[in-house]
C-alpha positions in Angstrom: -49.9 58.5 -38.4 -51.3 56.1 -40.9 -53.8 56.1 -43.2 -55.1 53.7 -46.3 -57.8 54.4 -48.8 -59.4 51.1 -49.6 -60.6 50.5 -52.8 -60.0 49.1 -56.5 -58.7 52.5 -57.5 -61.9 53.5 -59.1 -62.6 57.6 -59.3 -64.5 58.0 -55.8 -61.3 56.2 -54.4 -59.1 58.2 -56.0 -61.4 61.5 -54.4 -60.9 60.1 -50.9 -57.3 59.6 -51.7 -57.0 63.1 -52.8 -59.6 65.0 -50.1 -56.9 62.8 -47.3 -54.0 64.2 -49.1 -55.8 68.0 -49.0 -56.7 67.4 -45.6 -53.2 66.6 -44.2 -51.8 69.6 -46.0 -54.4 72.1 -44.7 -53.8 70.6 -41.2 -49.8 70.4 -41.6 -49.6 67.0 -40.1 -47.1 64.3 -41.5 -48.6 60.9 -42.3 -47.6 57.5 -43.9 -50.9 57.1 -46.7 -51.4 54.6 -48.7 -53.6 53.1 -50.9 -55.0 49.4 -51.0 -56.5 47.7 -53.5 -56.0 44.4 -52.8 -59.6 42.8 -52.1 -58.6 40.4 -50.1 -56.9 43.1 -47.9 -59.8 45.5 -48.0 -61.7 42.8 -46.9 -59.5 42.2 -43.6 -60.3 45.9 -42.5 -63.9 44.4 -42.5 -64.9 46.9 -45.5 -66.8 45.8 -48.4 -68.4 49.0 -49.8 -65.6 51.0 -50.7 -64.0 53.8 -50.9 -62.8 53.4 -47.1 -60.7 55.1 -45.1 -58.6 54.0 -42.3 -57.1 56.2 -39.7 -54.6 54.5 -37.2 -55.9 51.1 -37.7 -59.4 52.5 -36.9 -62.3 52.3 -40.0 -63.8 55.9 -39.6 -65.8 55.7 -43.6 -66.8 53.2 -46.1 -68.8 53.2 -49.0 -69.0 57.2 -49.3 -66.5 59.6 -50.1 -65.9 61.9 -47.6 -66.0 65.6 -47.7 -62.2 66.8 -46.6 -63.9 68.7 -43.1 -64.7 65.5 -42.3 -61.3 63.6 -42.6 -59.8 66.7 -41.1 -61.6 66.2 -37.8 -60.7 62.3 -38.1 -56.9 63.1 -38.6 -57.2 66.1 -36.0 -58.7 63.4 -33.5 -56.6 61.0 -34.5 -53.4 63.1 -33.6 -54.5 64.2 -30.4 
């Protein structure tokens, strides 16, 4: 599984990053995250309110941080 956090690294970006990382660990499943903060980048996943979150390739949040129930069921769905 993959997953980026898109954004400039600013705190709510660095929440998401940290509620994904939670997440993964409650739910025991192995993933490749990453974080991007390369605009231009961002901008290619066609997000431009950030913090976003990418799942597989798939945009499933921008511009919120999400609460880590939520990015479980995206990673749980995501796995299945």
């Amino acid at each position: 599984m993959e997953i980026r956090i898109l954004g400039p690294g600013c705190p709510r970006c660095e929440e998401a990053f940290k509620r994904t990382i939670d997440a993964l660990v409650a739910l025991n499943i192995p993933a490749d995250v990453q974080k991007v903060t390369d605009l231009k980048m961002i901008a290619e996943f066609g997000v431009f309110a950030t913090p976003g979150l990418v799942i597989n390739g798939k945009v499933v949040s921008s511009g919120k941080v999400p609460s880590r129930e939520e990015i479980e069921a995206w990673i749980r769905d995501a796995a299945s």
